[in-house]
Each structure stands twice: as structure tokens, then as C-alpha cells.
N, C-alpha and C positions, 0 to 999 in steps of 0.2 A: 828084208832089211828095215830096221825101226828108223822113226826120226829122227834127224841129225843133222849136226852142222860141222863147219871146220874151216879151217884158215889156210892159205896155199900161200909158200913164197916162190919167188923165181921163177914163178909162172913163166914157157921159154917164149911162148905168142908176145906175151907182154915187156919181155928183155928188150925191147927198145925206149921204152917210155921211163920218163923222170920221177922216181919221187920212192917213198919208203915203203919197207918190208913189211907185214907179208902185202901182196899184189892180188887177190881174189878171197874172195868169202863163199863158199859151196855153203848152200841149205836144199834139206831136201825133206818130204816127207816120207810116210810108209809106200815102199817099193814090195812090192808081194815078189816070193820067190819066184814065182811064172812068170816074171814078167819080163819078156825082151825089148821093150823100148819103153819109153817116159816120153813126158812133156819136161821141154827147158825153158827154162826163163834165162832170159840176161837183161838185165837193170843196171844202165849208164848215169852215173852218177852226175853233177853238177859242178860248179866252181865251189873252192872252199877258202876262207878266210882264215884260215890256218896255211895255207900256198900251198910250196913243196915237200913240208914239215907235217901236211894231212896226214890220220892215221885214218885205214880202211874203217877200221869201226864208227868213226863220226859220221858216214854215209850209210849205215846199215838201216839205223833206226826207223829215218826221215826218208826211206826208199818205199816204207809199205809193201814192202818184199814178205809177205805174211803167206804162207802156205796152208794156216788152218781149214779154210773153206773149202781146198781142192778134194776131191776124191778123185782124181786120178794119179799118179804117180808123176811127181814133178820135183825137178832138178832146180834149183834156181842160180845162179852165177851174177855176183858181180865187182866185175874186176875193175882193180884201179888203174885211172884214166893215167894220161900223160900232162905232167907240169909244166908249164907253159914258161908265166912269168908271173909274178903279181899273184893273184889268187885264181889265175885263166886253168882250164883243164879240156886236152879234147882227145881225140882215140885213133892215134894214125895207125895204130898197131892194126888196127881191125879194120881199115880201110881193104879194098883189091880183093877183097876174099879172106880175110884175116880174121873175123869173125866166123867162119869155117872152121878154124883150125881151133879156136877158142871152143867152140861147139864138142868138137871132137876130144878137146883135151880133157873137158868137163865127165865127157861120156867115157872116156878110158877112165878117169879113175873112179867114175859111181862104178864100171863094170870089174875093176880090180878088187872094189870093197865089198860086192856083192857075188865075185867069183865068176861071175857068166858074164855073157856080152851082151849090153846094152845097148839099142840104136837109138835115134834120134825118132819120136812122132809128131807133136805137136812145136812151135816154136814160136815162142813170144817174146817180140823185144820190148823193153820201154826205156824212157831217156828222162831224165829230167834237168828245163834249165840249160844251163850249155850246152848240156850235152845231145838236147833237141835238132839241132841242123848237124851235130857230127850221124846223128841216127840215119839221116837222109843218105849222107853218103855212104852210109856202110852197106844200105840196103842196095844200093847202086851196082856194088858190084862183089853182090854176095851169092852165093848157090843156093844156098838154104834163105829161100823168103819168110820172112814172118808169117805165122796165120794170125796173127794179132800183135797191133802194132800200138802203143798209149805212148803219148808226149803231153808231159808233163808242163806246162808252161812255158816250151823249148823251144818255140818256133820262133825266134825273131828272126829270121832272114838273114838276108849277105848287106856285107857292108855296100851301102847303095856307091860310094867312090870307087869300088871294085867295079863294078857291071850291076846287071837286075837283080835287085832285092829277092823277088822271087825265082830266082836262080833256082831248080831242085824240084820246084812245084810241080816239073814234069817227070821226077822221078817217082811222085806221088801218087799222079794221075798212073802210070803204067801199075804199078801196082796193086791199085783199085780194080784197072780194068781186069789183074790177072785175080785177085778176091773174087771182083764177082763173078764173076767167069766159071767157078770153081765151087760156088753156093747151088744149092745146100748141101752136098753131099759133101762138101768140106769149109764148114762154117767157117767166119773169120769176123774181124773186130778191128774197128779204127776208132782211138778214142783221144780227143783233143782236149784237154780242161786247158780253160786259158785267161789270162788277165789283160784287158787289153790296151792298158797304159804299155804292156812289154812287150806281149805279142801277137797283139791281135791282126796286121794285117795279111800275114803269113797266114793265120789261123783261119783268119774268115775266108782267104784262100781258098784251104784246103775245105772248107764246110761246103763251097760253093761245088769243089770238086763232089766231094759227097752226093750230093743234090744232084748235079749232072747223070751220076750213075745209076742211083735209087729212080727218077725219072725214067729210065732205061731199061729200069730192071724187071722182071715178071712183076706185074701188081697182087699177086697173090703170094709171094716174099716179100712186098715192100714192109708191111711193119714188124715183121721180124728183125730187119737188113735197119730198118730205123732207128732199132734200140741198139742196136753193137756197133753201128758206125754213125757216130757222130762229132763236132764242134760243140763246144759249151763254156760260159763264163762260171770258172772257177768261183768258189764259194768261199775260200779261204787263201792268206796269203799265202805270197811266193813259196816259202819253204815248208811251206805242208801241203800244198796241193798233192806230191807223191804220197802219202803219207796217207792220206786221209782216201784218197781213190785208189789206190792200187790196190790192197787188198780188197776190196768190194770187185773189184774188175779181174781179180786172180780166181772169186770165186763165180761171177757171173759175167761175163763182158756183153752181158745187156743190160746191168744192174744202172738206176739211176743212184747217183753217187749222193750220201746222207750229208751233205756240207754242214748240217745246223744242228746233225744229231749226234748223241756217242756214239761212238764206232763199236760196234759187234766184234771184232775180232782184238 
């Protein structure tokens, strides 16, 4: 199956969330006939200053959902969040294991258009912006963990008049511990680009979690395990940091990310 794209509406996962038609963007690249499972992507979008009246397309560009670098067979997905108020957007649909079903609904139709059944291999979340702390909770209490996790400048935290700002920071940690845990015979990637007027304490947070692990870890993986999981000060503003790292991280997720240079892809 050659490269392609396509627009879904009524996605049934995403039948509870606010806002317009179609609800998912499918890209994929070259799937070989043999092939019984792919890497998926799902790329969580941000607020938009367009509100409820967003169309899917103004998140496509500025997601760096770019597939060219991959040689492996990869799905990518990303569906439209849920409208809040104002220009707010977050993903309750995919809370509880809802991102499961999202997963699955992605791989039944790449297995419809390619005739065979397609599973799931590889699985890569990333979030940008708002949609940074809804990523935490979906991983929470998801089946399918990430092997590669990128937040885009997402982490600001819980509102501190709720309870602890770093609320989640220990869903972070568990997930780290089950990465590495799992290295090397099933690589994996945490990758934070961040600005820290927005989110940096959450961020440095998670760096320090990092750091705890990598200290822990074989010292003969540690500089492997250094390049794909890391915390870093974003090189570019808010609404292109997705944009400018994530295809470089689709095709390496130990790639140092080119902030100052054109982009290859």
C-alpha cells in the first residue's frame, strides 16, 4: 500500500467531544504487502483561536506529523480534541483506555484498505501545548503505553488552587521506570522541548525524573538512553516548537533537534 492520507468523520471513539466535521486526519506512509503490524502515531493537538469553529486542517501543518524519514511502516492519527470554551481543547474521549479504542479504530481501517489484518507494533504519542497534561492522563490509564513519548511545550501543570501543581509527575516516573526497564531490546524516547516562561517547572520536573533513571541505568546504555530521553529549551516559539521537532524525532528520537537551521523534511 503506497502513501496516503485521508479524513475521517464521526470517528465513534471521538462521538462525545465538541466541535466540527471531519474528527481525525489518517497519514501513512509505504506499508509493504507483508506486512502485519506498523508503528502508529497519535499527535494531540493544542488550543486554537478559531474555538469550536477549528477546522482539523489548521492542526495538521504545525503538528510536524511528517512521515518522510521513517522506513518503517507507520500510521499516524490525529484526532480532533474536544471544545471546551473560549479557545480551550482537551481529550476526555481517550481518557480510561479510550486511546485503545482509538488505536484499534485507526488499525481496522489501515487493515480494510490494505485487505489483511494489521496489529499494532510500535506506539508513539506526542501532545502539543494543551494538550501536554491531557497526554499524562491518558497514559494513566491506557493498555497500550507509549514506546515514545514527545510534549511539545505542554507541561504546565495543574492548576495550583486545585491541589499540586505536579499532580501526574508520578505518572511520569512509572512509565520511565517501565522504559527503562525494557531497554535495549525495546528502545524507547522521552522527549520534552520546553519554554520556560510556560512550562518550565513541570519540565524541569520531568528532566530531574530523567536523571534519576539514567543514574540507575547500565552505564554502558547511559549515552544511548541520553540522546532519546531528554528535557530541553525549545529553540523556537510556542507554535512551532511541534513543527520544527517532531519530524526530526519521527525520524530519529535521538536526533538533536536543528532549532536555527531549515528543516530537511
Amino acid at each position: 500500500m503506497e502513501a496516503s492520507e485521508t479524513y475521517l468523520s464521526d470517528t465513534p471513539v471521538l462521538a462525545a467531544h465538541a466541535g466540527t466535521q471531519p474528527d481525525m486526519f489518517l497519514r501513512w506512509n509505504r506499508v509493504p504487502e507483508a506486512a502485519t503490524s506498523v508503528d502508529v502515531v497519535v499527535f494531540l493537538h493544542g488550543f486554537s483561536q478559531s474555538g469550536g469553529a477549528m477546522p482539523l486542517a489548521e492542526k495538521i501543518e504545525r503538528s510536524g506529523m511528517i512521515l518522510t524519514g521513517r522506513t518503517r511502516p507507520t500510521l499516524a492519527m490525529l484526532p480532533r480534541g474536544n471544545w471546551i470554551r473560549h479557545y480551550y481543547y482537551d481529550f476526555p474521549a481517550l481518557l480510561d483506555g479510550g486511546i485503545d479504542l482509538l488505536l484499534a479504530h485507526g488499525l481496522h481501517h489501515l487493515s480494510e484498505m490494505s485487505g489483511s489484518p494489521i496489529a499494532l507494533d510500535r506506539f508513539i504519542l506526542a501532545a502539543h501545548s494543551g494538550s501536554g497534561m491531557p497526554a499524562i492522563d491518558i497514559i494513566a490509564g491506557a493498555q497500550a503505553q507509549p514506546d515514545e513519548l514527545y510534549i511539545f511545550d505542554g507541561l504546565y501543570g495543574r492548576d495550583p488552587a486545585e491541589g499540586d501543581p505536579l499532580q501526574g509527575i508520578e505518572i511520569v516516573d512509572r512509565w520511565l521506570g517501565e522504559r527503562f526497564a525494557a531497554e535495549p531490546a525495546q528502545p524507547g524516547g522521552l522527549r520534552v522541548p520546553f519554554i520556560e516562561s510556560q512550562t518550565g517547572p513541570f519540565s524541569r520536573a520531568v528532566g530531574k525524573l530523567i536523571n534519576a533513571h539514567l543514574d540507575a541505568a547500565d552505564p554502558a546504555l547511559r549515552p544511548a538512553l541520553t540522546r532519546r530521553y531528554r528535557v530541553e529549551a525549545a529553540g523556537v516559539q510556542h507554535s512551532q516548537v511541534a513543527r520544527i521537532a517532531f519530524p526530526e524525532l519521527l525520524a530519529d528520537p535521538g536526533a538533536d533537534i536543528p532549532w536555527y537551521a531549515p528543516s530537511r523534511f
